[in-house]
DRENPA-3360 file (N, C-alpha, C; in nm, 2 decimals, always signed):
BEGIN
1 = XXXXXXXX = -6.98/-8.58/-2.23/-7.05/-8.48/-2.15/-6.94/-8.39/-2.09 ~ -6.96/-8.28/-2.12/-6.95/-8.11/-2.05/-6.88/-8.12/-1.93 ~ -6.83/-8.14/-1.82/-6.84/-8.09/-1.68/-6.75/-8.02/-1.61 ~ -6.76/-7.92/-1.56/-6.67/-7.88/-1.45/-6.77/-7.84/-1.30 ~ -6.61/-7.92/-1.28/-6.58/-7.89/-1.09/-6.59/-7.73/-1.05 ~ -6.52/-7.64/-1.09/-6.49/-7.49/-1.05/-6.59/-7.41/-1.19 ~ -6.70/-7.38/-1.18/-6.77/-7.31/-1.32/-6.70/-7.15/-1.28 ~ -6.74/-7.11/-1.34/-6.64/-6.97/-1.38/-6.79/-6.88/-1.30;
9 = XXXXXXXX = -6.77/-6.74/-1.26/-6.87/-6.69/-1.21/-6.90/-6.60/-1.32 ~ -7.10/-6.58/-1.34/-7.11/-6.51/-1.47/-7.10/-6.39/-1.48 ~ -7.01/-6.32/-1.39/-6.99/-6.15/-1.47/-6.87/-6.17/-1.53 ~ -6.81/-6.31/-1.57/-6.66/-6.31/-1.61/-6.69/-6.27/-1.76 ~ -6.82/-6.32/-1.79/-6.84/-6.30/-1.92/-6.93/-6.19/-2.03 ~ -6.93/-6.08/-1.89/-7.00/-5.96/-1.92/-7.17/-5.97/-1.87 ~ -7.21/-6.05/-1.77/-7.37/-6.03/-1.77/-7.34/-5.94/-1.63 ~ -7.49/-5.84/-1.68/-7.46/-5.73/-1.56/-7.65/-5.70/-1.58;
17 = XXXXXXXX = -7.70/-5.63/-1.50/-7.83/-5.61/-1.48/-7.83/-5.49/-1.63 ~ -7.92/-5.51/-1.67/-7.91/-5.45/-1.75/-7.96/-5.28/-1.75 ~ -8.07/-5.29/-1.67/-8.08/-5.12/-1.63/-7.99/-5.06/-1.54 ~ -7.91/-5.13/-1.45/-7.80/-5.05/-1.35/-7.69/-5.05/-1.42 ~ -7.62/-5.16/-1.51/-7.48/-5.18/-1.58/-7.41/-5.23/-1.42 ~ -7.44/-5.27/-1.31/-7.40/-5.32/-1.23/-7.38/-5.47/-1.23 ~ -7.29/-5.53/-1.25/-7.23/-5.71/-1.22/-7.25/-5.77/-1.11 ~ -7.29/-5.88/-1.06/-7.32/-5.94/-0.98/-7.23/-6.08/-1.04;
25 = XXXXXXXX = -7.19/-6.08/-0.88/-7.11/-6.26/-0.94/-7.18/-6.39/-0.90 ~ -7.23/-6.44/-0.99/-7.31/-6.57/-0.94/-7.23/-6.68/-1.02 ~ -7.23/-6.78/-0.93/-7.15/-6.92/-0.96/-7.28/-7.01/-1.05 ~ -7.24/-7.10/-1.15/-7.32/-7.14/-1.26/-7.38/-7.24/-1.14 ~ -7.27/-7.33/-1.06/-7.32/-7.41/-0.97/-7.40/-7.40/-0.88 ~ -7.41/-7.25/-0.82/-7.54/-7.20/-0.73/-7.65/-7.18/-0.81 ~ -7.62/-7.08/-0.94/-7.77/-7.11/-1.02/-7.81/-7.22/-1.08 ~ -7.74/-7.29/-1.12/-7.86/-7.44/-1.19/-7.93/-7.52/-1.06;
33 = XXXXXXXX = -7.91/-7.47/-0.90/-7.97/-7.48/-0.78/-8.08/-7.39/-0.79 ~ -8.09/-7.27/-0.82/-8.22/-7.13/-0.82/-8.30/-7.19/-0.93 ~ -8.43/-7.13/-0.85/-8.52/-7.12/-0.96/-8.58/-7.00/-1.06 ~ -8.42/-6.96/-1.09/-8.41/-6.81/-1.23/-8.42/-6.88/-1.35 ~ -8.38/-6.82/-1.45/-8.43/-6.86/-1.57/-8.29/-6.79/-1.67 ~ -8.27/-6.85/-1.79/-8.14/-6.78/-1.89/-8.20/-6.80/-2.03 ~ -8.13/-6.73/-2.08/-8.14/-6.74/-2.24/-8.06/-6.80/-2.31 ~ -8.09/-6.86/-2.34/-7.95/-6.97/-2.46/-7.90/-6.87/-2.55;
41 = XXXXXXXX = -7.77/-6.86/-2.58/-7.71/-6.78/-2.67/-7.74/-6.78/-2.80 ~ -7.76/-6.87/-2.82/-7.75/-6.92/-3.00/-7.88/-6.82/-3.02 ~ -7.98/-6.86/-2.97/-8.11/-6.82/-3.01/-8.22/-6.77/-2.92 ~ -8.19/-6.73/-2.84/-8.24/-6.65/-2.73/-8.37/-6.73/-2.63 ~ -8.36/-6.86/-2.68/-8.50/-6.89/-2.58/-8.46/-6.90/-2.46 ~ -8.57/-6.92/-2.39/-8.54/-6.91/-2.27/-8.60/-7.03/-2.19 ~ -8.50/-7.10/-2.10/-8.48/-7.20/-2.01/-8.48/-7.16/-1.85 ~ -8.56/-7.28/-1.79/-8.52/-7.24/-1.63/-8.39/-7.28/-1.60;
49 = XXXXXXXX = -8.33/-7.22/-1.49/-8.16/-7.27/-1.46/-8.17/-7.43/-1.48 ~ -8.25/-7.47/-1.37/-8.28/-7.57/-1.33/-8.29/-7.70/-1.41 ~ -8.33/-7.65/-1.54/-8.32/-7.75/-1.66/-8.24/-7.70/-1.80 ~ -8.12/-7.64/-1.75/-8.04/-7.59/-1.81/-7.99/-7.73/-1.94 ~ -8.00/-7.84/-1.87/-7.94/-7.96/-1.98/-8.09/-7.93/-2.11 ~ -8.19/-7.89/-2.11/-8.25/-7.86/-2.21/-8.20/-7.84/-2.32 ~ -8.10/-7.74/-2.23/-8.02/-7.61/-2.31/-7.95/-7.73/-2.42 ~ -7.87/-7.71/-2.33/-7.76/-7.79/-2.30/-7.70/-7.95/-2.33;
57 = XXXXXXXX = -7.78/-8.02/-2.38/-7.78/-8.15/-2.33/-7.62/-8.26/-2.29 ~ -7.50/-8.16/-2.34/-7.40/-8.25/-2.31/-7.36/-8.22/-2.17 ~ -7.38/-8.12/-2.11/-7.33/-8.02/-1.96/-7.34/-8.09/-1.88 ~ -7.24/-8.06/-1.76/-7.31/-8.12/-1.67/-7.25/-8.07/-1.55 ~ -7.31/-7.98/-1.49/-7.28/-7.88/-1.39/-7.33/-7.90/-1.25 ~ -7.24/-7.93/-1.15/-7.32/-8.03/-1.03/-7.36/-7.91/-0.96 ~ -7.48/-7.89/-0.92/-7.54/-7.80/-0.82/-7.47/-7.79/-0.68 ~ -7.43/-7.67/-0.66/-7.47/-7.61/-0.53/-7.52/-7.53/-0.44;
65 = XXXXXXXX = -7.48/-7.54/-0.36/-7.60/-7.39/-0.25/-7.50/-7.26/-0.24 ~ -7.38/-7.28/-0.23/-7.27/-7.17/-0.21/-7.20/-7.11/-0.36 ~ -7.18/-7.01/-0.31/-7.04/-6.99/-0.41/-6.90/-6.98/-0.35 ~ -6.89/-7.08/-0.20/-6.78/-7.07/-0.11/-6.68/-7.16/-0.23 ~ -6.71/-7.23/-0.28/-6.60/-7.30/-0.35/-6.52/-7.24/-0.47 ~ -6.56/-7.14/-0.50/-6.54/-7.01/-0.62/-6.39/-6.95/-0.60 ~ -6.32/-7.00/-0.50/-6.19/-6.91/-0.45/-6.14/-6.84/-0.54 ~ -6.09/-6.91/-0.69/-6.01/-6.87/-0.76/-6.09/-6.76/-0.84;
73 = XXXXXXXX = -6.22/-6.77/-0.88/-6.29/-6.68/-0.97/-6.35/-6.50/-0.85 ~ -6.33/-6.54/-0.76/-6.38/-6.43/-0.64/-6.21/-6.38/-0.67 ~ -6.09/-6.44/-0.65/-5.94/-6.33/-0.67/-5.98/-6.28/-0.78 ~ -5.98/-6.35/-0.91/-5.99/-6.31/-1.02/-6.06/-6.17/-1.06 ~ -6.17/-6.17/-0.95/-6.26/-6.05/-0.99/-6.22/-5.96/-0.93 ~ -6.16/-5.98/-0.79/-6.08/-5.83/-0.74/-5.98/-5.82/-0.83 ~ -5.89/-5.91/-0.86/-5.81/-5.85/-0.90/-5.80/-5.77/-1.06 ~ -5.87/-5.85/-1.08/-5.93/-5.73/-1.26/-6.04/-5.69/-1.25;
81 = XXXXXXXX = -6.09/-5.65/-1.17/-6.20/-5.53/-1.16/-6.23/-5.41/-1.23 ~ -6.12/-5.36/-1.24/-6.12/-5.24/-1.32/-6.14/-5.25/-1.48 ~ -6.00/-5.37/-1.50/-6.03/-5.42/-1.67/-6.17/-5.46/-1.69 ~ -6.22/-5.56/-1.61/-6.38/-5.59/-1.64/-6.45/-5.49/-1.68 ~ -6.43/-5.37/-1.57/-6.54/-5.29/-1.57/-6.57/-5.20/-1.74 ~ -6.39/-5.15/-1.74/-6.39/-5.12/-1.87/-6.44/-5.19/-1.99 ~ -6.38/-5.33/-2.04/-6.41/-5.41/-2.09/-6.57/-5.42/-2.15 ~ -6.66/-5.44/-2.04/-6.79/-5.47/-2.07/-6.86/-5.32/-2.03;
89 = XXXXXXXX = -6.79/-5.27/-1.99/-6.87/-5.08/-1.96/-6.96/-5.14/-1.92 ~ -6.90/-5.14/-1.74/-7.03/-5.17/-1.66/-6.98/-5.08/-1.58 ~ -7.10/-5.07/-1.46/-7.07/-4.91/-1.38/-7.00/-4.94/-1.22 ~ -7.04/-5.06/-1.19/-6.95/-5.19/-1.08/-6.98/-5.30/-1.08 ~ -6.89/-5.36/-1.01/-6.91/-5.52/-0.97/-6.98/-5.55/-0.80 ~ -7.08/-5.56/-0.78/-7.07/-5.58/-0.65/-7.04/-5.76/-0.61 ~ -6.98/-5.73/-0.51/-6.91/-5.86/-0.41/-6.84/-5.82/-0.30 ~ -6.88/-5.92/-0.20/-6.86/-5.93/-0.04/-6.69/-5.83/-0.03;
97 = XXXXXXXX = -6.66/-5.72/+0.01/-6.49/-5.73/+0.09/-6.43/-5.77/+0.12 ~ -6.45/-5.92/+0.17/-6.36/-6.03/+0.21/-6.29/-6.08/+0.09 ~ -6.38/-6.04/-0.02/-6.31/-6.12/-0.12/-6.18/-6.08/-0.16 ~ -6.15/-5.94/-0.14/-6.01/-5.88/-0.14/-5.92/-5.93/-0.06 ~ -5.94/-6.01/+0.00/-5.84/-6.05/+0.14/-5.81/-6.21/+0.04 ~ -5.84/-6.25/-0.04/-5.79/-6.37/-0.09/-5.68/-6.36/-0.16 ~ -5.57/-6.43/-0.11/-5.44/-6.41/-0.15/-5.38/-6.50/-0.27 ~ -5.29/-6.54/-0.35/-5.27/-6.57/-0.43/-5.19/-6.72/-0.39;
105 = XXXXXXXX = -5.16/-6.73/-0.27/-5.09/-6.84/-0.21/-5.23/-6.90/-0.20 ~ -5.33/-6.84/-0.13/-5.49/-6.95/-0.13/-5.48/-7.01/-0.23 ~ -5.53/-6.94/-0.29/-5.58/-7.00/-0.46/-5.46/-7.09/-0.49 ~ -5.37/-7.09/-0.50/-5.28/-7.20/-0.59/-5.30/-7.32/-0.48 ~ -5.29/-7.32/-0.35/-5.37/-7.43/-0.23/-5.50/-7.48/-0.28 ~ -5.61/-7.41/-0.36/-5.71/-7.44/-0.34/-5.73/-7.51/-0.51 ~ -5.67/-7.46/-0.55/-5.67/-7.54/-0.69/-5.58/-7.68/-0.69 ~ -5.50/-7.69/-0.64/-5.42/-7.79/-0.60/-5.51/-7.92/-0.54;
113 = XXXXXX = -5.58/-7.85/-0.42/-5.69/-7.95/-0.34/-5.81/-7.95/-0.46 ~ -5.90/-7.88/-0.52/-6.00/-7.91/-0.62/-5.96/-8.03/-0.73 ~ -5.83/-8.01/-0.78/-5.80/-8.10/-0.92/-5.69/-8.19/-0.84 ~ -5.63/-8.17/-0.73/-5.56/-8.29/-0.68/-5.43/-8.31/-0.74 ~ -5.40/-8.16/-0.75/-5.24/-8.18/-0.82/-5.14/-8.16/-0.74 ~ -5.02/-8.24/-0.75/-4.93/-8.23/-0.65/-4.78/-8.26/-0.73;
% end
């Protein structure tokens, strides 16, 4: 089975609304908590988050309520924002301003405390 601790947030991988071209960062672990719905890649059907292992069946993505635990993927997005944008030709990324205040000394603290490396 599949699992991660820290899931990646999904505009890393180009999903953006599709009539604005605007990105939104949602954590995989806050959505398989929502009751939205995704398309499986392979073949476009479509699943609730919620029973994403349909999709899925080796995954295993522990639900949350926040995306406070995302530290390293909120730097990541300030800090390549621009390449993203280009990349996927989208027109922005919207996310909180605070998130530019995350420093790169956090993150290597915060990954350290997530995986327990020392």
């Amino acid at each position: 089975m599949k699992q991660s601790t820290m899931h990646r947030i999904d505009c890393i991988n180009g999903r953006s609304d599709k009539q604005t071209q605007v990105m939104y960062p949602n954590v995989c672990n806050v959505l398989v908590a929502s009751d939205g719905h995704f398309f499986r890649g392979s073949d476009k059907q479509r699943f609730k988050l919620k029973d994403y292992q349909d999709a899925y069946p080796h995954w295993y993505i522990p639900p949350g309520k926040t995306i406070k635990s995302a530290l390293y993927w909120k730097w990541f997005i300030c800090k390549h924002k621009a390449k993203l944008l280009e990349y996927y030709e989208a027109k922005s990324i919207k996310y909180p301003i605070a998130w530019q205040e995350i420093d790169k000394a956090t993150i290597v603290r915060d990954l350290h405390s997530v995986y327990r490396l020392n």
